[in-house]
Structure formats: C-alpha cells, structure tokens
C-alpha positions as CSV (number, residue, x, y, z in Angstrom):
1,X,-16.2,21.7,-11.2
2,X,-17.7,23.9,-8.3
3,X,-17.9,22.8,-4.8
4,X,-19.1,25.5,-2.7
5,X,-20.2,22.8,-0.3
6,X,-18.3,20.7,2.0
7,X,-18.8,17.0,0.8
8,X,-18.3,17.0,-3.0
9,X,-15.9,14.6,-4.1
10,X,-16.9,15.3,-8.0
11,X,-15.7,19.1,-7.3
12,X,-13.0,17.5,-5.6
13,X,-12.2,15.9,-8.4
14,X,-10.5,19.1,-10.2
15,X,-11.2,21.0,-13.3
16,X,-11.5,18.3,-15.7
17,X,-11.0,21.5,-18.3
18,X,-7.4,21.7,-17.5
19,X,-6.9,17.8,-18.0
20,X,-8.2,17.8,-21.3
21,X,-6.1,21.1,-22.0
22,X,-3.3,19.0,-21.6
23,X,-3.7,15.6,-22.1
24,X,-1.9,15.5,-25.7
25,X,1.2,16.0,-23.2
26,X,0.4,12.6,-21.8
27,X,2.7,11.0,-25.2
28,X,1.8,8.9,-27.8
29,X,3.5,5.6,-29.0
30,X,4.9,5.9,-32.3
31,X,2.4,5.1,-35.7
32,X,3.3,1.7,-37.4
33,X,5.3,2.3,-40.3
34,X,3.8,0.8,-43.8
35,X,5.8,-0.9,-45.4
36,X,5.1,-1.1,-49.5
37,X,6.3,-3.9,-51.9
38,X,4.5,-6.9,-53.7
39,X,4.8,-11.0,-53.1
40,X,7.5,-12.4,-55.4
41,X,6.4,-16.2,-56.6
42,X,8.7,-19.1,-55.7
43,X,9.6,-21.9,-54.2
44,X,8.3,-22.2,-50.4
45,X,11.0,-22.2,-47.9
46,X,11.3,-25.7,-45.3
47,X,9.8,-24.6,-42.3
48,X,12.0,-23.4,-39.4
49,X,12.0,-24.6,-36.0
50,X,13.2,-22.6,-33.2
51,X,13.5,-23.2,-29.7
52,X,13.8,-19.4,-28.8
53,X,10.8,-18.3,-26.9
54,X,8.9,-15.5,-28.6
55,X,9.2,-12.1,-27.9
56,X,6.2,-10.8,-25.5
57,X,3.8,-8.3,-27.1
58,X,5.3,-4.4,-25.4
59,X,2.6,-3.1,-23.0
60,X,0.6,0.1,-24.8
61,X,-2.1,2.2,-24.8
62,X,-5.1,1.7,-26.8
63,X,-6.9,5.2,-28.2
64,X,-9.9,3.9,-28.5
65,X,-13.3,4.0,-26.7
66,X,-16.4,2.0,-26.6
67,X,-14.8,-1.1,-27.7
68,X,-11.3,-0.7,-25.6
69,X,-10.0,-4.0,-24.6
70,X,-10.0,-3.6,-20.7
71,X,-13.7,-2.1,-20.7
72,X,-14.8,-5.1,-23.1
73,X,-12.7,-8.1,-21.2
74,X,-14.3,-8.1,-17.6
75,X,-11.5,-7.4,-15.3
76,X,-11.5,-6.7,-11.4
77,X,-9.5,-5.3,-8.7
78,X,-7.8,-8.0,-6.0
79,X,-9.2,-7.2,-2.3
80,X,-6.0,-5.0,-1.5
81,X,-5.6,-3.7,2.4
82,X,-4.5,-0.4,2.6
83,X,-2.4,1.0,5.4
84,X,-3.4,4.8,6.5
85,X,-2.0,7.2,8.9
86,X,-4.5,8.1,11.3
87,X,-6.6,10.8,9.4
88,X,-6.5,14.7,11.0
89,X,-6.2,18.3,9.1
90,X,-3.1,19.3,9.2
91,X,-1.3,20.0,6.0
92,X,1.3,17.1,7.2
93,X,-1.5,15.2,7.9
94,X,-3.1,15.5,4.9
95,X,-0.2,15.2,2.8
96,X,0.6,11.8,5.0
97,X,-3.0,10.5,3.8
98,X,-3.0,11.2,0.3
99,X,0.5,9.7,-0.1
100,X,-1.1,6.4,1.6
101,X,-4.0,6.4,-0.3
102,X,-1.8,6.7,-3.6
103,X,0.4,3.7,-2.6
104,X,-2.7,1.7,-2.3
105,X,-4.3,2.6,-5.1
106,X,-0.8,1.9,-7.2
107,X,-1.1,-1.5,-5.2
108,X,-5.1,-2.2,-6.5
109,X,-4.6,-0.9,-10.2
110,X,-1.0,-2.0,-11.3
111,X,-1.7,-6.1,-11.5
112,X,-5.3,-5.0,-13.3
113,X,-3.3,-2.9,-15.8
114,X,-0.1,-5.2,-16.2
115,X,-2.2,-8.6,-17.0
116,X,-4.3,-6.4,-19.5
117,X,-1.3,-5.6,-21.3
118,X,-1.2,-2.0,-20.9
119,X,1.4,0.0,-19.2
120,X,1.7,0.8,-16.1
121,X,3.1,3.5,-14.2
122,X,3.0,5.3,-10.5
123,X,1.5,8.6,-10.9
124,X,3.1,11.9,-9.0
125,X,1.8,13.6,-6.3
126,X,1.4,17.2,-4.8
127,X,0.2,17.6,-2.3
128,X,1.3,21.2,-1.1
129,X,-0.7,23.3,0.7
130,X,-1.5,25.7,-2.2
131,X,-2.2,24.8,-5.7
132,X,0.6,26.3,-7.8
133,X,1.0,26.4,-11.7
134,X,2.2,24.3,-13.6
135,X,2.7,22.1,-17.3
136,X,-1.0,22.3,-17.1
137,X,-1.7,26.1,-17.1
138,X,-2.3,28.6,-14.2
139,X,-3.8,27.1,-11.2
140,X,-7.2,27.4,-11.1
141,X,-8.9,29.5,-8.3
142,X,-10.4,28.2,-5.2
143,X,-13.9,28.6,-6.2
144,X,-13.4,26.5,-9.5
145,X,-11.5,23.7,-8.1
146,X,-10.1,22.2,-5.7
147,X,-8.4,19.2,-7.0
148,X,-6.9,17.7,-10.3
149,X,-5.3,15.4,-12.3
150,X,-2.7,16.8,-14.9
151,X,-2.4,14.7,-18.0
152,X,1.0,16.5,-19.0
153,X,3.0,15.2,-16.1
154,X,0.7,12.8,-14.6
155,X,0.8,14.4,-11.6
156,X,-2.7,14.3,-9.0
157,X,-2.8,17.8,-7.3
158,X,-4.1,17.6,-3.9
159,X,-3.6,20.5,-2.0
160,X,-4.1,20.4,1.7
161,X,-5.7,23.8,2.4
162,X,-7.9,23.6,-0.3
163,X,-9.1,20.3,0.3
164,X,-9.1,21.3,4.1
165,X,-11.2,24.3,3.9
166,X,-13.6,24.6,0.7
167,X,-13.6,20.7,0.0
168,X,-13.8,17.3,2.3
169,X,-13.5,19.2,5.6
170,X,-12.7,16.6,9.1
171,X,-14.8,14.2,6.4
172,X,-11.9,11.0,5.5
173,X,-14.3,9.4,3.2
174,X,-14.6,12.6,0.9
175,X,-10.9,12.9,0.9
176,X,-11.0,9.7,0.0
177,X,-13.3,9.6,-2.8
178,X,-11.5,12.6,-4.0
179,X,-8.5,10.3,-4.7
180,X,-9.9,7.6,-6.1
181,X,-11.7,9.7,-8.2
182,X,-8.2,12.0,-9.7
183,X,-6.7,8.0,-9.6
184,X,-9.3,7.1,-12.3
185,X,-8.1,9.8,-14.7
186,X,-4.5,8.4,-13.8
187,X,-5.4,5.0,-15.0
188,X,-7.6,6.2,-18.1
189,X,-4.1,8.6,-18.9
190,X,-2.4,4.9,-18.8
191,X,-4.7,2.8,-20.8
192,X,-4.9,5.7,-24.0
193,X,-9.0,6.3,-23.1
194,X,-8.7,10.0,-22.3
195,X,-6.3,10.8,-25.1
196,X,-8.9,9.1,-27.5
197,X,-11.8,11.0,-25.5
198,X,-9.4,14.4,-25.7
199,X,-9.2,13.7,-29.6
200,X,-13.2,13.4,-29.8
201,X,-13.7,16.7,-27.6
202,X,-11.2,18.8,-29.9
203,X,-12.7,17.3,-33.0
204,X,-16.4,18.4,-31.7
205,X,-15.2,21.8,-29.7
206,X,-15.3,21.4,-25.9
207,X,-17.9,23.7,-24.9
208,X,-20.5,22.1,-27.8
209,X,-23.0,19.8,-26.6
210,X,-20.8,16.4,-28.0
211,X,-18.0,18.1,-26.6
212,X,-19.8,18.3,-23.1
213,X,-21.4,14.9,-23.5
214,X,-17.7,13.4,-24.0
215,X,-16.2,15.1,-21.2
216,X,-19.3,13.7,-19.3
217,X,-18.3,10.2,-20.2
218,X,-14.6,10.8,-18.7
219,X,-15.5,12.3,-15.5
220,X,-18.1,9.6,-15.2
221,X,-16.1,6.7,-15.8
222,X,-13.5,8.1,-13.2
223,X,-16.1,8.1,-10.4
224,X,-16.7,4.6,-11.3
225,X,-12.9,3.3,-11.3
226,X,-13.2,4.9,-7.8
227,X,-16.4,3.0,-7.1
228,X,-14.1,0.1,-7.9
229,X,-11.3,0.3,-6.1
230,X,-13.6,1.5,-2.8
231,X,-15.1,-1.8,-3.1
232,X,-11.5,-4.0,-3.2
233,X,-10.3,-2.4,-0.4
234,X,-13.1,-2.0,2.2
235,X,-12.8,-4.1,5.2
236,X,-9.3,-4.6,5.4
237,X,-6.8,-2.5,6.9
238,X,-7.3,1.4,7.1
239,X,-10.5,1.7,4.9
240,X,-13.8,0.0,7.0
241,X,-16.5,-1.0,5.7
242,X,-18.2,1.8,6.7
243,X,-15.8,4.1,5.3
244,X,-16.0,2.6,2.1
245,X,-19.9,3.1,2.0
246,X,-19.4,6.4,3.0
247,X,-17.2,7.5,0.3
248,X,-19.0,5.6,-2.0
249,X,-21.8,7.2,-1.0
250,X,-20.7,11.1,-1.1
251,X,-20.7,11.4,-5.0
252,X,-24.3,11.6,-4.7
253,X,-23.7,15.6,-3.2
254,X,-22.2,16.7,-6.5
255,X,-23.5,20.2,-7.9
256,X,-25.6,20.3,-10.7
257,X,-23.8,22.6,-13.2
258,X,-25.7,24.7,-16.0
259,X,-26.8,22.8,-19.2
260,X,-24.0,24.8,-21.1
261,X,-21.6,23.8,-18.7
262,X,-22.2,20.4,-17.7
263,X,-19.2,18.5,-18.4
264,X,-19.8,16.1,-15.1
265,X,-23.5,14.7,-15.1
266,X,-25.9,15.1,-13.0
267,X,-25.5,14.6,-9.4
268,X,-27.7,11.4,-9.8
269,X,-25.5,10.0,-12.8
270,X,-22.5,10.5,-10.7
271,X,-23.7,8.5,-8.0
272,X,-25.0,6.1,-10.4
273,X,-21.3,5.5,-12.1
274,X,-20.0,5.3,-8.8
275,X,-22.4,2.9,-6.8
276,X,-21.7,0.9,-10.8
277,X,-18.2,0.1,-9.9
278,X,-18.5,-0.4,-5.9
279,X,-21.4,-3.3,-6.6
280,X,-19.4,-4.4,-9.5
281,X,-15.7,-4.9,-9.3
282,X,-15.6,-4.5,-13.0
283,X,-14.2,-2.9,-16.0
284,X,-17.1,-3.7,-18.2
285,X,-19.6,-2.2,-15.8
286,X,-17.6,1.6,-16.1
287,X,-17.9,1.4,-20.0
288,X,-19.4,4.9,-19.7
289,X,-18.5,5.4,-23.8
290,X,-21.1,2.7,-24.7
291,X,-23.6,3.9,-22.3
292,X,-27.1,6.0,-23.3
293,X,-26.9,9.4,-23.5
294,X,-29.4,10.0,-20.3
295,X,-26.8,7.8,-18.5
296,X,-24.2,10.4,-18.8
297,X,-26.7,13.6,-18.9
C-alpha cells in the first residue's frame, strides 16, 4: 500500500503483495492419511477400561475461512498492560518501541490462541533501520511500503527510518497501529486463515477482481485484530486511553487505491474493521470472510 502521507497505518501496514507471495512458506501440517479396508463380522470385544488420561488434541491450523473456528466461537483478548519505553525517533528508540509493543502483543494474543486450540508462536522482528531483502523477495521501495509482515519466516519488518520519515512521523499511536496491524497478519499466519485466503487468491489470480476482493478481506480483518488488541490494552500501563483512541482512530487516513489495485478497502472500510474490533473485543466481530462485499469494497 502507498502512504505518501504521514499518518497511515494501512500503508504502514506493508505490501500485503509480498505476504501473499510467500505465505505457502508459512508450512502446512501434514494431510491425514486414508486408511482402506472393510469391517470383518464377529464377536464384540468386552469393553476396556483405562485409567490413562487421554491424549490432548495437538494444537493446528485450520485453512479455512468464513466458518473458521476462532471467528465462529466468540473469543476476546484479557485487558493486558503493556510496558513501553518512553516513545522518541531515534532508530534505537524506535527499535526499543517496537520490541515492547511485540512483547505485549505476544502477551494479549497467546492465551486467545492457546485456549482455541491453535498454535501459537512469538513472531520475529526487524527492526533495522533499512528494509533489506529477504525469504520474501527484494525489499520493496520506500514509496510502496513501509512496513510488512513476511509469511515465509514470520518475521514483522519495521524499519526505523522508514517508518520515521515517510510513515508515523513523532505520531506513537500510528506506530502503534502499524504494529498491531502487521501483528494481525502474524496471528492469521498462526491460525491457517491467510494460507486458506493465499489458496483462494492463486486459484482466482491476484490482480482479478476475486483476487482483489480476497486480499481485501485479509488486510481488513488485520486492522480489526488491531482494533482488538487496542481496546484490551488501553488504560493500563504505557498505552492511555487516549492513545488507544488515537490509534484506533488513524486507520481512517488510509489512501484510496485505484479500483484495479485495491487490495485494502476503502479508507472508510478500514476504519470500519478497525473501530469493529476496538468496540468489540471479539473474534466473531472481525469475520471479514463472511462479510458483504460493500463491507470489504
């Protein structure tokens, strides 16, 4: 996405292109393996008793959509309090931030993931001054984006001078949104949604207007997750109130994109997804995949 202005977290959010480039690297668990034979008749065995407790169902992804079990089964993020260094410019600085934000947003998303059953695990972080390449493809140049998330490695790539000079600016809450927002690709990387979305998009062609709409529906849903995890951690620790509003509040600035290009929605959809999961607190409510197509226009 394009950000040629200073307080657009949704351009901030990366080149969502490069994400579904790559998101087959994210892995897959392995197919169930059929196994063919037929009943034999007999006697029926004496049922057996055991006192061993049964094995626990293995956390995994689901690849599917609309009816994926953590955006059908209500679930919310605890209050968490994050703990952030005081915010300034400097590449240190920044880097200091981002790495804060990340621990907190590990700390708000890992019990929601672990008590739906699905994996969970701490994504990487870069957060050099420069974007450089990487299992993803050539960096992208400054005018194109700013930030990403990389499916391949599950990495979020927030580099400082970037961010710093064609992105959030001295603004914390866009920095901040920024982060949530590349965090909700993380957890839809965990829970198998954007390899099923990544499936769709190839299947259709990514520059066709399913393709689009699909790639709508992910970016969407991401703004949402941060919407979420805004809402559980404003008003304790590091991230006020009015923070929280504020970043909340700054998807609304996103840049409309051509009709052949749009693979983010509308600036108003954006800050409707977002404003979704702030009043929410709820999985259900970022079901973006079930939603009507002039929802994610």
């Amino acid at each position: 996405m394009t950000q040629p202005a200073k307080n657009n977290p949704v351009v901030l959010a990366g080149v969502f292109v490069l994400v579904v480039a790559f998101v087959l690297g994210i892995g897959q668990l392995s197919r169930p393996r059929v196994v063919t034979g037929h009943a034999l008749a007999g006697s029926r065995p004496a049922p057996v008793t055991s006192t061993e407790p049964s094995t626990p169902i293995r956390p995994r992804a689901v690849y599917r959509l609309a009816d994926h079990p953590v955006l059908v089964n209500a679930a919310s993020l605890a209050p968490i309090t994050c703990t952030l260094p005081q915010f300034a410019t400097t590449d240190k600085q920044l880097a200091a931030y981002y790495a804060a934000g990340v621990e907190c947003l590990d700390a708000a998303w890992g019990p929601l993931l672990t008590a739906a059953n699905m994996p969970f695990e701490k994504p990487s972080l870069d957060a050099s001054p420069d974007l450089k390449d990487g299992p993803c493809g050539a960096a992208p140049e400054s005018d194109h984006a700013v930030a990403y998330y990389c499916g391949r490695n599950r990495t979020i790539y927030m580099p400082t001078s970037r961010l710093r000079e064609n992105g959030g600016g001295d603004a914390p809450a866009t920095h901040l949104a920024t982060l949530a927002h590349e965090y909700g690709h993380h957890v839809q990387a965990l829970t198998g949604l954007l390899r099923a979305a990544d499936l769709k998009i190839t299947d259709a062609g990514e520059k066709t207007p399913a393709g689009l709409e699909m790639s709508r529906r992910i970016e969407l849903q991401a703004n949402c997750f941060a919407g979420m995890f805004l809402t559980s951690a404003q008003g304790r620790g590091s991230v006020t109130t009015n923070l929280a509003r504020q970043a909340q509040e700054d998807f609304q600035y996103a840049v409309e994109e051509k009709p052949e290009n749009n693979a983010h929605g509308s600036a108003a959809n954006q800050a409707q997804w977002a404003t979704a999961g702030f009043k929410s607190n709820t999985t259900t409510a970022c079901n973006t995949f079930a939603a009507p197509a002039d929802k994610v226009g």
